[in-house]
TORKOLGU-571858 format. One line per 3 residues: their letters; for each residue x, y, z of C-alpha. Coordinates in Angstrom, 2 decimals, always signed. Layout:
! TORKOLGU-571858
a> X,Y,Z; ...
This chain:
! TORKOLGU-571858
xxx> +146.95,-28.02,-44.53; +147.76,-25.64,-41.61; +145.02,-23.08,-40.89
xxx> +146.37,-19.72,-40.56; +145.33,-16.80,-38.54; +146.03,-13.45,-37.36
xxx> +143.54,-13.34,-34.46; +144.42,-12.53,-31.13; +144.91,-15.38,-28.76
xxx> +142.09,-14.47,-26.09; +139.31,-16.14,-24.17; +136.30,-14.66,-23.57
xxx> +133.53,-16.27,-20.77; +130.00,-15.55,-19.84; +127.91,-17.06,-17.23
xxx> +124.14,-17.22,-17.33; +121.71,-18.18,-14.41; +123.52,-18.36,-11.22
xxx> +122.70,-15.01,-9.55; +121.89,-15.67,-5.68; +122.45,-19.68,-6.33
xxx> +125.39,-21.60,-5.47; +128.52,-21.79,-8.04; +128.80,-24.33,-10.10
xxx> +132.03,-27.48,-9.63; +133.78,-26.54,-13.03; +137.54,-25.82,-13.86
xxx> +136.01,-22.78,-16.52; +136.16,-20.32,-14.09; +139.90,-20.42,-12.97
xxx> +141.06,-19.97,-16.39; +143.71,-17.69,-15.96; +143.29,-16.47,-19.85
xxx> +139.62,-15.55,-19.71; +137.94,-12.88,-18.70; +134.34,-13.38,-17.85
xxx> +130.89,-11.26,-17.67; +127.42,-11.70,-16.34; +125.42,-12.32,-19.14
xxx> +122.30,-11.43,-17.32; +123.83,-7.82,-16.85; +125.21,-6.83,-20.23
xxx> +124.15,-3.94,-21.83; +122.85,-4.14,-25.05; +124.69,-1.41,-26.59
xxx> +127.60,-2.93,-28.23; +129.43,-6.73,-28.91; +130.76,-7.94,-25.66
xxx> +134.51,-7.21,-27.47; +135.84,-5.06,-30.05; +138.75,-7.68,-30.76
xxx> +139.03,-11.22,-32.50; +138.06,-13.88,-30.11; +139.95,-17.60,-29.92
xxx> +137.32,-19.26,-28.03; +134.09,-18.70,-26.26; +133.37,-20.49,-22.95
xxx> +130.09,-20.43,-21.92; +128.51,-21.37,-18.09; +124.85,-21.92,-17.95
xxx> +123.37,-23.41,-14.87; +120.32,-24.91,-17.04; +119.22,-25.29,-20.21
xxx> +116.52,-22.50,-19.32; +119.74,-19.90,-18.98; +121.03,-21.07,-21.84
xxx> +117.91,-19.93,-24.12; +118.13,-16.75,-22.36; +121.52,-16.46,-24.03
xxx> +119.94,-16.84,-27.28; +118.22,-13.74,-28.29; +121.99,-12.02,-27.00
xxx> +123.68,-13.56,-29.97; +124.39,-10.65,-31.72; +126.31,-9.37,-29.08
xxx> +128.81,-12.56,-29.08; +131.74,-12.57,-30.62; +133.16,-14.84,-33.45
xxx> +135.10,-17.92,-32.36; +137.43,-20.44,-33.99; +136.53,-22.63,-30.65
xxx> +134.05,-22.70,-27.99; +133.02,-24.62,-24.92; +129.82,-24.78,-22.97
xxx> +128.90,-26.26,-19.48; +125.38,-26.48,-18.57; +125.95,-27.59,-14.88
xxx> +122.00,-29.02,-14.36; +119.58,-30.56,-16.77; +116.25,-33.09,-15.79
xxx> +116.72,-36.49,-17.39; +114.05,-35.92,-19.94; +115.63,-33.24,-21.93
xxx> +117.23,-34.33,-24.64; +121.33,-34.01,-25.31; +123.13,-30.66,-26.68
xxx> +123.39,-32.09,-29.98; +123.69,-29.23,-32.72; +120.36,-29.15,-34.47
xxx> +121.10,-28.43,-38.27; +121.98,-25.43,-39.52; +122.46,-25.66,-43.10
xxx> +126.04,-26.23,-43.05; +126.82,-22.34,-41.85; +128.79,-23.14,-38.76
xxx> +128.55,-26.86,-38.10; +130.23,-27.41,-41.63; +133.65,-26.19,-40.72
xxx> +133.60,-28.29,-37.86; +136.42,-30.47,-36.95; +136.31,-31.59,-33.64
xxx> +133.16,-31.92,-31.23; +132.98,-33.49,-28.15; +129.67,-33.66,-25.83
xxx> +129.65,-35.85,-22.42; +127.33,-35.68,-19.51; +129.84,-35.97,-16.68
xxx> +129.37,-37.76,-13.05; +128.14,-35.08,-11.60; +125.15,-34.61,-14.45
xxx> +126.13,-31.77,-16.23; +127.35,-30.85,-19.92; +130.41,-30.23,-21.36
xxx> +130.62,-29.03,-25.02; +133.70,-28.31,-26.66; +133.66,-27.42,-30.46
xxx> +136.77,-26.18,-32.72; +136.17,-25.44,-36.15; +138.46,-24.56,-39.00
xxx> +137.46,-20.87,-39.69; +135.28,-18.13,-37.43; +131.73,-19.11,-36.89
xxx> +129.46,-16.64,-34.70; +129.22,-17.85,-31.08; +126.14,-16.92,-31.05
xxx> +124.70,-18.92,-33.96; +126.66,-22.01,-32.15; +125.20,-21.55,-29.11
xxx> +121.15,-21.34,-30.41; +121.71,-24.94,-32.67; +122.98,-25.95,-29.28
xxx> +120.13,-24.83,-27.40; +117.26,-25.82,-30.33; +119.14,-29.53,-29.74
xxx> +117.67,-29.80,-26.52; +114.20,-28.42,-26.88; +113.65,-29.65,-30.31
xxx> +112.86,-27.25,-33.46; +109.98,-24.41,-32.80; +106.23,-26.34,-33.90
xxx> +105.12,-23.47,-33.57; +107.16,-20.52,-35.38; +108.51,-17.08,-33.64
xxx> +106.22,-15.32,-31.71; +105.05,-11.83,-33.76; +106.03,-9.46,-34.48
xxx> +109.88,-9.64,-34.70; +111.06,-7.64,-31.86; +114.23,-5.99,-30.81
xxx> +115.36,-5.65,-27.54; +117.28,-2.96,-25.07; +118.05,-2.55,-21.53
xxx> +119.95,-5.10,-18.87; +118.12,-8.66,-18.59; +115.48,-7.91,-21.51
xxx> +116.75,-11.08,-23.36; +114.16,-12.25,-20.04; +111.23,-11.38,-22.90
xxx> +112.32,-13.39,-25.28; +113.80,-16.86,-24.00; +115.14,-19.14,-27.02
xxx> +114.14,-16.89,-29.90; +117.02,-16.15,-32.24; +115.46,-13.39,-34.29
xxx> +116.00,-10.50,-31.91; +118.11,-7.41,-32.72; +119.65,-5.91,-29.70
xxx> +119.52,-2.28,-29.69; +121.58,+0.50,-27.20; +119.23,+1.35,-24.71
xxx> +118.51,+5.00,-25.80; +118.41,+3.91,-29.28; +118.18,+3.56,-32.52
xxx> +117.07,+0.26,-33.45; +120.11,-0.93,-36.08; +119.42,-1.70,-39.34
xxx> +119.69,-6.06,-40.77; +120.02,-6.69,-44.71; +118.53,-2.90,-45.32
xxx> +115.29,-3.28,-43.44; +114.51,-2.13,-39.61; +115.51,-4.32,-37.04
xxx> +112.67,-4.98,-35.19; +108.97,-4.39,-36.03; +108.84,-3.92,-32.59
xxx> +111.40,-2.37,-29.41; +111.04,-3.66,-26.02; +113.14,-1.37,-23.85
xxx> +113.63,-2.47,-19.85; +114.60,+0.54,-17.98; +114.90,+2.04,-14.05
xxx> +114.07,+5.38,-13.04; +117.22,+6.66,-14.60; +117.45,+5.34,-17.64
xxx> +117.43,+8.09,-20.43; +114.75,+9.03,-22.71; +114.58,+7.11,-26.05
xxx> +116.40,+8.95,-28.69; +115.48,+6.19,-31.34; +113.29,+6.54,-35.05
xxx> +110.44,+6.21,-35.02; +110.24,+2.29,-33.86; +107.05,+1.39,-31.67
xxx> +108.37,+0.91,-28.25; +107.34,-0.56,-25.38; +108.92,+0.28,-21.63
xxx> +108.85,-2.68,-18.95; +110.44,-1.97,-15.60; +113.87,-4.12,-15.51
xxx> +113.34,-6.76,-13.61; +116.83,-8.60,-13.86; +117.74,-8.18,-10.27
xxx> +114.41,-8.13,-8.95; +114.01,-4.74,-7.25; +110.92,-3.48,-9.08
xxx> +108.55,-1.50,-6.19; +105.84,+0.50,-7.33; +106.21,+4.24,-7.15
xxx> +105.14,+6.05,-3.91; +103.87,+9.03,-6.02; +102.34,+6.59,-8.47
xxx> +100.80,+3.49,-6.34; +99.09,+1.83,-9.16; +102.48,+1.75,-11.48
xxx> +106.24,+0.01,-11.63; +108.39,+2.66,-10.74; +108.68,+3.94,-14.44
xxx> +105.40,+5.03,-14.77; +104.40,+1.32,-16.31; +100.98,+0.44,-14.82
xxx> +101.02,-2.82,-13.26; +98.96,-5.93,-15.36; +100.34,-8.93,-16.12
xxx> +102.42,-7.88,-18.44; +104.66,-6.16,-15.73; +106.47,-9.10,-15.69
xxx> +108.58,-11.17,-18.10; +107.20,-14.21,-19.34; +107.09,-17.99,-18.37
xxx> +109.31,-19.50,-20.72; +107.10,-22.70,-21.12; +109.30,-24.69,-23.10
xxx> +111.53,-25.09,-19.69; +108.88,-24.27,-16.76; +106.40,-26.51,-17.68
xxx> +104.00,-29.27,-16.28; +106.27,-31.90,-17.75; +107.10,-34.38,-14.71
xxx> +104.07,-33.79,-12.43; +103.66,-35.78,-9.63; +100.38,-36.72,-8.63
xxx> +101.37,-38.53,-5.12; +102.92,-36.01,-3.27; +102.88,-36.14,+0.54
xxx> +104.47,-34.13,+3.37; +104.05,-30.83,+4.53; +103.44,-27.92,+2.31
xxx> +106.74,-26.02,+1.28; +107.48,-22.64,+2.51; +108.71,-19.44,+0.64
xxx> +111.16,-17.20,+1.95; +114.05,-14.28,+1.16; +117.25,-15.69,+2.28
xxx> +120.60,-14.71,+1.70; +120.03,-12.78,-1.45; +117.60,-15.14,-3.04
xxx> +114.57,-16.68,-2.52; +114.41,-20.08,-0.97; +111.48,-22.45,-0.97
xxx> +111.81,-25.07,+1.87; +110.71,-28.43,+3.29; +110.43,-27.72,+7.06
xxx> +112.66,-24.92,+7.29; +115.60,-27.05,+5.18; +116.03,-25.14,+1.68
xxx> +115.09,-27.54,-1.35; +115.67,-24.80,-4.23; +117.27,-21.39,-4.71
xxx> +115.29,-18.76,-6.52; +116.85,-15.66,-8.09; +115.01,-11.90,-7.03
xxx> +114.66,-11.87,-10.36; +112.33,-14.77,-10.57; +113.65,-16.77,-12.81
xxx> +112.78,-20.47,-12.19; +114.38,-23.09,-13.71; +113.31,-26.80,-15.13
xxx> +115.76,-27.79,-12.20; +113.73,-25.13,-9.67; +110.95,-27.26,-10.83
xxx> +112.20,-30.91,-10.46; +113.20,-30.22,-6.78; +110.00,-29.24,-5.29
xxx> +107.77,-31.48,-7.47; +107.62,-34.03,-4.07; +106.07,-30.92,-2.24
xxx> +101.66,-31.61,-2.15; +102.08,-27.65,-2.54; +104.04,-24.19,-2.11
xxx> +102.57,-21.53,+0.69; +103.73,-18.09,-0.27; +102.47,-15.23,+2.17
xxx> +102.17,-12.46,-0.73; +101.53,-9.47,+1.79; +105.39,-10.69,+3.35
xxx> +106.78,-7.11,+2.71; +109.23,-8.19,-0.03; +112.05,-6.36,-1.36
xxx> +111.36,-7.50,-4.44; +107.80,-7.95,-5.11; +107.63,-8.61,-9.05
xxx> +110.41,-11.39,-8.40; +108.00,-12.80,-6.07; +104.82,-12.51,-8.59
xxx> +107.08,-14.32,-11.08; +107.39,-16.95,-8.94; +104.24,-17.80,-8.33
xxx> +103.28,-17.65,-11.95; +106.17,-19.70,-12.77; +104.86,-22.46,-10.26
xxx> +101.29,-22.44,-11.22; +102.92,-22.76,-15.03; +104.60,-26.03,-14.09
xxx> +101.43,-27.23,-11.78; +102.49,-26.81,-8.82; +99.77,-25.94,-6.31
xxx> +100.43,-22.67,-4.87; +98.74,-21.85,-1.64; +98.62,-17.97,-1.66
xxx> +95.71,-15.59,-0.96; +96.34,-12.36,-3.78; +95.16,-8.91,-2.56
xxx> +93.98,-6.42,-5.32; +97.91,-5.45,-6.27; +98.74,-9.16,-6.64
xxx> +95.46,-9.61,-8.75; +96.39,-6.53,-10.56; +99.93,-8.34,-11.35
xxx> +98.63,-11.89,-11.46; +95.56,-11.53,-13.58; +92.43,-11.74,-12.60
xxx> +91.55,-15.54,-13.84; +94.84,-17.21,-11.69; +93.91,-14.52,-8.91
xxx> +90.74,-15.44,-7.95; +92.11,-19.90,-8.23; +94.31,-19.03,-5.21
xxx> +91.57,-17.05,-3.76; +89.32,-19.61,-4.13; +91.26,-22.79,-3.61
xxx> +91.08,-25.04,-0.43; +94.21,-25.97,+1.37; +92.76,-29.26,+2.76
xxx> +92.05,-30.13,-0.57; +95.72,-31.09,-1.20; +94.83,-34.19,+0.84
xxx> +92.91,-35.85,-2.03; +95.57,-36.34,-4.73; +92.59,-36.04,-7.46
xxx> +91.45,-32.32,-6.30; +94.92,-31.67,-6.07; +95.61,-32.19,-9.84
xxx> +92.65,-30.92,-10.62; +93.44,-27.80,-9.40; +97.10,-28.28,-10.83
xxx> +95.65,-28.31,-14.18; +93.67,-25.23,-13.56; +96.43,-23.22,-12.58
xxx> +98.15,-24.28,-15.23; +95.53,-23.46,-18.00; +95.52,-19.68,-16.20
xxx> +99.49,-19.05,-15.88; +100.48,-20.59,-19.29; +97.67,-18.56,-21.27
xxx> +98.32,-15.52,-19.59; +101.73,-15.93,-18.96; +103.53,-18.09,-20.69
xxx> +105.75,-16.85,-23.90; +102.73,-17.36,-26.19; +100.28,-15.31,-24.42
xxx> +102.61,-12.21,-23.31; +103.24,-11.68,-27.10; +99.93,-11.86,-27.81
xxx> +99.27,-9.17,-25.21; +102.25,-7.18,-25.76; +101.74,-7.09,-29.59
xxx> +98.45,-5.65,-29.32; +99.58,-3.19,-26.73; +102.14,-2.06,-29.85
xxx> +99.60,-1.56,-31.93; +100.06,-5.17,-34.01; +97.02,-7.65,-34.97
xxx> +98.72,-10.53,-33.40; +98.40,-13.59,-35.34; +95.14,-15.85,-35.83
xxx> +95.07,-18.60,-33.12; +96.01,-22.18,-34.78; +92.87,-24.10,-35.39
xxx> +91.70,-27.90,-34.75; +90.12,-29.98,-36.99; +88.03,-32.65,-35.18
xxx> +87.65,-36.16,-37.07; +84.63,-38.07,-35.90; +84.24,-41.36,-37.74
xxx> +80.92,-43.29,-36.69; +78.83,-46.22,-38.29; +76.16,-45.64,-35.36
xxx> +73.09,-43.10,-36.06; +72.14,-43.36,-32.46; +75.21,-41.74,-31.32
xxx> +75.98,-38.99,-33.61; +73.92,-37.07,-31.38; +76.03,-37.62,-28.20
xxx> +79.25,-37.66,-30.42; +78.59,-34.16,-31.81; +77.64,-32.57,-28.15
xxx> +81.01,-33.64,-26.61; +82.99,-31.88,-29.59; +80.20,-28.65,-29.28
xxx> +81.01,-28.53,-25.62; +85.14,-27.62,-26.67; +86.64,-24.28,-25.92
xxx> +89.53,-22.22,-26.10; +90.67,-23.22,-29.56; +89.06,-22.87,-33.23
xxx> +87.27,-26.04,-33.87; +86.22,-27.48,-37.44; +84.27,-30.84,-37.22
xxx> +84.41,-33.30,-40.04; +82.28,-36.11,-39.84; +82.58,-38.96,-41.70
xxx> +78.84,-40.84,-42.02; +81.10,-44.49,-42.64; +77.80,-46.48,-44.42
xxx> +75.29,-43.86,-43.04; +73.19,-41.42,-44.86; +73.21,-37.86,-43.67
xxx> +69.59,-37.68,-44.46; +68.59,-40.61,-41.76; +66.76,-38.08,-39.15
xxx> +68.65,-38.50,-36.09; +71.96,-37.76,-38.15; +70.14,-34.46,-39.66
xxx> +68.56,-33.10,-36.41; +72.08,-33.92,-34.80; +73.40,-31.61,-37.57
xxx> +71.09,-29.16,-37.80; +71.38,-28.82,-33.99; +75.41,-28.85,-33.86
xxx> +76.20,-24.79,-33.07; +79.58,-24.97,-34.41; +81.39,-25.40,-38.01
xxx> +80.88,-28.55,-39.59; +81.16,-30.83,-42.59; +79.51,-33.91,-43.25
xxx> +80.95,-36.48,-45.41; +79.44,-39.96,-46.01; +81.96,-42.91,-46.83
xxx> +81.42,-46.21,-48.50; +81.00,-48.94,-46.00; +83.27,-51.21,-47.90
xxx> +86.09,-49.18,-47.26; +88.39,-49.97,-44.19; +88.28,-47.73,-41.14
xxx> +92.07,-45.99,-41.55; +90.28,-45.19,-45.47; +87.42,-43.17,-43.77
xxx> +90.02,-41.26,-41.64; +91.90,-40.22,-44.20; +88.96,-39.16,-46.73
xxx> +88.17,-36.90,-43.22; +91.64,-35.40,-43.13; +91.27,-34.60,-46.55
xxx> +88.21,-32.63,-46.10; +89.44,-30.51,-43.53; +91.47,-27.11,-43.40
xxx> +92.71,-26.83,-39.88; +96.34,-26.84,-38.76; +96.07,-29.47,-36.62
xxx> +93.99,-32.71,-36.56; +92.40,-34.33,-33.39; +90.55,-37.64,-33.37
xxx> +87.90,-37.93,-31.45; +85.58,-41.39,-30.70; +81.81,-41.39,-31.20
xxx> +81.00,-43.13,-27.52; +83.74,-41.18,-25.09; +83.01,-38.64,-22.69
xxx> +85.06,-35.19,-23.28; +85.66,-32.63,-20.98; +85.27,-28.88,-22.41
xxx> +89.03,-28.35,-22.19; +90.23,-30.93,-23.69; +91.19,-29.78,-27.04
xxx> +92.77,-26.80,-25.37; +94.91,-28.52,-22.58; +95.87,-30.68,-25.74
xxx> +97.00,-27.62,-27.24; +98.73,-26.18,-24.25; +100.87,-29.45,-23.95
xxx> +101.61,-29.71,-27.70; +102.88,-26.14,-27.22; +105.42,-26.35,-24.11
xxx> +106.36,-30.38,-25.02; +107.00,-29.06,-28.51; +105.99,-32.79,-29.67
xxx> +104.50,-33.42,-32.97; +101.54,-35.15,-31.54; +99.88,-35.18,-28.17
xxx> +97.30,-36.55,-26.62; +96.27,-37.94,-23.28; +96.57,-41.21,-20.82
xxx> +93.09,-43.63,-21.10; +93.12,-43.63,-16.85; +88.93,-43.24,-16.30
xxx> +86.86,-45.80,-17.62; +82.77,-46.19,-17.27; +81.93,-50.11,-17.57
xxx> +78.62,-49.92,-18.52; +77.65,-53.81,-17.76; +78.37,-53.76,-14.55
xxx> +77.78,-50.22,-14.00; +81.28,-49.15,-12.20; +83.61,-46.08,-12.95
xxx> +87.13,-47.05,-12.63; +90.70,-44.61,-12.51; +93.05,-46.74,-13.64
xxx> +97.02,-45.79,-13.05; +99.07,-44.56,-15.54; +102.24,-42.13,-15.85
xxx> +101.14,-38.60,-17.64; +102.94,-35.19,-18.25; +105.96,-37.32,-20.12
xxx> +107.36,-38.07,-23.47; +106.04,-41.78,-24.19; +105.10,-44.21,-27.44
xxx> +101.53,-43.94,-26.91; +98.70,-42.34,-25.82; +94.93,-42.91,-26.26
xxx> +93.81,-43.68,-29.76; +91.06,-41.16,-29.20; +92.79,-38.40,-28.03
xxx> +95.43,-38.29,-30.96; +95.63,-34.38,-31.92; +98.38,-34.02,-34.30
xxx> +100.32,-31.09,-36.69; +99.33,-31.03,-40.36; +102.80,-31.11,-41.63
xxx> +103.92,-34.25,-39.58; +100.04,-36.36,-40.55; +101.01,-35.60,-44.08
xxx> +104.41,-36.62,-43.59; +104.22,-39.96,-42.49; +101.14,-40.59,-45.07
xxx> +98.12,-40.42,-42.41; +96.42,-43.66,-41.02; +97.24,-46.66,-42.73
xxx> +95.03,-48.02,-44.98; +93.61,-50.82,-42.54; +90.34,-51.90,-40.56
xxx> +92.34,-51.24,-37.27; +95.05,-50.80,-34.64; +94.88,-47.31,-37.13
xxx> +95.74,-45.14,-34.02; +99.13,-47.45,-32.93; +100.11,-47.39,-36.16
xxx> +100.10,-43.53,-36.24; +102.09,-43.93,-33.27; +104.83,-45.92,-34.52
xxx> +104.98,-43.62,-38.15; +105.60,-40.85,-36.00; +107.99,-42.21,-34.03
xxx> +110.06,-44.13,-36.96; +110.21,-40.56,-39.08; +111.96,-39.10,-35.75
xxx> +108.86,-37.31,-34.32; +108.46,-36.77,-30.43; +105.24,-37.82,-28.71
xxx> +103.96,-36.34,-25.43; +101.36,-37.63,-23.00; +98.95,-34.90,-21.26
xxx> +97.20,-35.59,-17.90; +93.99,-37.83,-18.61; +91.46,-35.98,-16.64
xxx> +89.30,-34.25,-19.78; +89.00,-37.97,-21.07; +86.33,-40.84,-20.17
xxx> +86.08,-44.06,-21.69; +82.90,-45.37,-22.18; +83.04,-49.26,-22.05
xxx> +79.67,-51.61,-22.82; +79.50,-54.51,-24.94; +82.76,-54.98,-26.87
xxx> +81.08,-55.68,-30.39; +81.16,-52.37,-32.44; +84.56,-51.43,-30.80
xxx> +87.98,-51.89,-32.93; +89.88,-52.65,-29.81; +88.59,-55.69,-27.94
xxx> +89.37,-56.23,-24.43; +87.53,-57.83,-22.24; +85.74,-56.41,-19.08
xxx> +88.36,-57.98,-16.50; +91.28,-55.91,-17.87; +89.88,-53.01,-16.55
xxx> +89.59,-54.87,-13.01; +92.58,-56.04,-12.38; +94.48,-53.12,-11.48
xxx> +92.72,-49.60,-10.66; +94.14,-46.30,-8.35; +90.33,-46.00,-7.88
xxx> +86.21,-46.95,-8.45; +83.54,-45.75,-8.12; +79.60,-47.44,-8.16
xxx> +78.40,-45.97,-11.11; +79.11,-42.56,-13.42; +81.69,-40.58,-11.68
xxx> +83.36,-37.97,-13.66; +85.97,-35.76,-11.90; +85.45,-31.90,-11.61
xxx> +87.32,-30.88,-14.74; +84.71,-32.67,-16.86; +81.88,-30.92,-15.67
xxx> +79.39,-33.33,-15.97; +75.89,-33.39,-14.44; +77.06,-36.31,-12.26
xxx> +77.69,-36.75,-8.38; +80.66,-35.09,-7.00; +83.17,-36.44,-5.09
xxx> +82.15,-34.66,-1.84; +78.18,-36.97,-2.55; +79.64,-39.77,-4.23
xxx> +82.96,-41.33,-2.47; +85.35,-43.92,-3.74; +85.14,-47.38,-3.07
């Protein structure tokens, strides 16, 4: 059957993500058929064409730019054919494979070809036997590298106007673009947005739209943001300057995933070179950096060798906001900034992540333990007050919304030993920065035996007590304490292991920008209690793997439920979590291990039984006694009184 078709034979092209970096090796551009536009500078007033389209080609430097695409879809025209070439992509994200779509454009498919060529890039090319939107094409595309949301859109549903405001909303495909002086168009007889986030310059016009609540940000695009010499304390626009100056990290690309612990070599430098900003390796470039900011999974990969990044904040910038990006962008992804913020940079940085590079010691670098711990600090302050999560959170309330309820964490605490409910129920009191229920299951105890009760009655948080039949086998017990809980995700936690107070949290953070469907954390320190000795043991962390520790599982609702919960056996319960996950096509991410302890004695009483010398045999470090590392905070001897063997 031949296809007929009165469209005009054009080609339309956009590029994405390579302002002030070098162009990419790819025949798309010397089409002589095509005409092309930035897609970083289109206005959001109207569709890129008013006429019938035969294919789209699209040019995205990274999978990053090509989310940014995303919220533009409306704007893109319909296509009987289109082609995409992402020209850089780390080795851990997954393929562009079109995630489904119920059949809407992917069903009238009838060719698709994707190949990584030589040189590491993409090439997509899709033809299909009717119009589909390019736009809808282009966000299955994306959502088939970084997975399907785990955690929903971020509220309220927002529409955008004004150049480079897709920056505010990376990957989300329920935007309505609006014309930058308004109104906000109508979709299926209800208001676009709940919400209009409008970039503008000095001269954009005055809003002429209904009613909608707006919110101004200065544009940032191109990086040129100054603060107003009649207003100091604002953006140019009359936008005071906060955090929320500033688009957000988009943490599902910029992320800690692929930290490097060893990292040797001098510090990198940060300069404006050339249009762009360049961070370097003694004086030789290593990665291009937009003004606007932008980094890049790729930025990120190229400078993870560096111990650290030095940026001189007071350097009299031409684009200072670009710069602030940057460095939030880097803590984001862990990367030890060196940087020393006056009280505009704390003003634009926030206050927590401020006073970390105020307060951080260069020669610290030196000791790859401080280092990471401080990593993981600045990550915990850019990614909650800057990542995509947070922003909205800020920016919804600044619109007048109640932003939505924090997800909350149901801890399940199994134990068949009074003597250490106690301990057990101080290391999950001791947890912040997340909602915390605490189930625990008495397995052949009585919650009336007096250490249990004054345990209880002492615990400050909520809690339910359950008391399970000793007969029944251990992945039983677990299961009767999922039942009894209401949270929307479920950690396990072990009666005898040493927690850290951020350790639910981090967990969190890492479920959010690895979008797994359960996370948890890399078994590296280990007290032997026999012989008294505190051991680091090595391990790879910050990567998708099959397993992580058994007791440091924290996992979604709806993917528990899924695969049935534990197994009904005495144990290997937490492996064979593991492996349901895995076999129903879930993704599993391991966190840094530094929350975590392992307390070792006498294997009797423990379900996995390994003996003593295990731990011996192969160790990054030890210690004589109970060392914990800073980011417990534990009453034990630092590393500065108590040094490794």
């Amino acid at each position: 059957m031949r296809v007929r078709s009165n469209m005009v034979d054009t080609v339309l092209g956009g590029h994405i993500g390579f302002e002030g970096c070098p162009e990419p090796p790819t025949d798309l551009c010397g089409r002589a058929d095509a005409s092309w536009v930035d897609l970083d500078a289109v206005p959001t007033d109207r569709p890129l064409t008013g006429t019938a389209v035969r294919r789209f080609l699209l040019l995205a430097r990274t999978p990053a730019d090509l989310r940014r695409v995303v919220p533009l879809g409306a704007l893109l025209p319909e296509v009987r054919g289109i082609t995409v070439v992402i020209t850089e992509s780390p080795a851990w994200r997954s393929a562009p494979v079109p995630a489904l779509d119920n059949g809407r454009y992917w069903g009238k498919l009838r060719n698709l070809q994707v190949c990584r060529e030589p040189d590491g890039s993409w090439r997509i090319e899709a033809d299909f036997a009717g119009q589909v939107p390019a736009g809808g094409v282009l966000r299955t595309l994306s959502r088939g590298m970084t997975g399907p949301s785990r955690g929903g859109p971020h509220a309220p549903v927002v529409s955008l106007a004004g150049v480079g405001s897709s920056h505010w909303r990376p990957g989300d495909p329920n935007v309505t673009p609006a014309p930058v002086t308004g109104p906000v168009p109508c979709r299926n007889n209800a208001p676009g947005g709940d919400l209009v986030l409008r970039t503008v310059t000095a001269e954009t016009p005055p809003w002429q739209g209904d009613g909608s609540r707006l919110i101004e940000r200065p544009e940032v695009s191109g990086g040129t943001v100054r603060p107003d010499a009649a207003q100091p304390g604002t953006a140019g626009t009359g936008v005071p300057f906060s955090p929320d100056v500033i688009p957000p990290v988009d943490e599902a690309v910029v992320c800690p995933i692929g930290f490097v612990a060893a990292a040797d070599g001098p510090v990198g430098g940060f300069r404006e070179a050339h249009g762009a900003y360049e961070i370097t390796r003694e004086d030789r470039a290593v990665t291009r950096i937009p003004l606007s900011g932008a980094l890049t999974e790729m930025d990120i990969i190229r400078v993870r060798g560096l111990p650290g990044v030095a940026v001189e904040l007071d350097g009299g910038w031409r684009a200072p906001v670009g710069v602030a990006r940057v460095v939030c962008g880097l803590a984001a992804a862990g990367v030890p900034v060196i940087a020393r913020p006056g009280p505009w940079w704390s003003r634009v940085l926030g206050t927590e992540l401020a006073a970390l590079l105020n307060g951080f010691d260069p020669e610290d670098l030196a000791d790859p333990l401080l280092r990471e711990s401080f990593s993981v600090r600045l990550r915990r302050a850019a990614l909650r007050t800057h990542g995509v999560a947070g922003r909205w959170r800020s920016l919804a309330e600044a619109g007048g919304f109640r932003p939505p309820d924090p997800p909350t964490v149901s801890v399940l605490l199994c134990t068949r030993r009074p003597d250490m409910v106690g301990f057990a129920l101080s290391q999950v009191g001791r947890q912040r920065g997340v909602p915390v229920e605490l189930i625990l299951a008495l397995h052949g105890l009585s919650a009336n035996r007096p250490e249990v009760a004054a345990a209880v009655a002492a615990y400050p948080g909520a809690i339910e007590v359950i008391e399970v039949d000793p007969r029944k086998v251990f992945g039983d017990v677990l299961n009767e304490a999922a039942r009894a809980s209401s949270g929307d995700y479920l950690a396990k936690m072990d009666d005898d292991d040493w927690y850290g107070p951020d350790h639910l949290s981090d967990l969190m953070l890492a479920r959010r920008y690895s979008n797994a469907d359960l996370v948890g954390c890399a078994a590296e320190f280990y007290h032997l209690e026999t012989i008294d000795t505190t051991v680091r043991r090595r391990a790879v962390t910050e990567v998708y793997a099959n397993h992580v520790a058994g007791s440091s599982i924290l996992v979604s609702r709806e993917a528990f439920t899924g695969v049935g919960g534990f197994r009904p056996i005495p144990r290997a319960v937490d492996t064979q979590l593991l492996e349901s996950v895995t076999a129903a096509g879930g993704r599993i991410y391991r966190a840094h291990g530094l929350n975590y302890m392992v307390r070792r004695g006498s294997i009797a009483g423990h379900t996995w039984k390994e003996p003593i010398n295990t731990f011996l045999r192969s160790y990054r470090q030890q210690w004589r006694g109970l060392y914990a590392n800073p980011l417990m905070e534990m009453d034990v001897p630092s590393p500065a009184r108590k040094a490794a063997l």
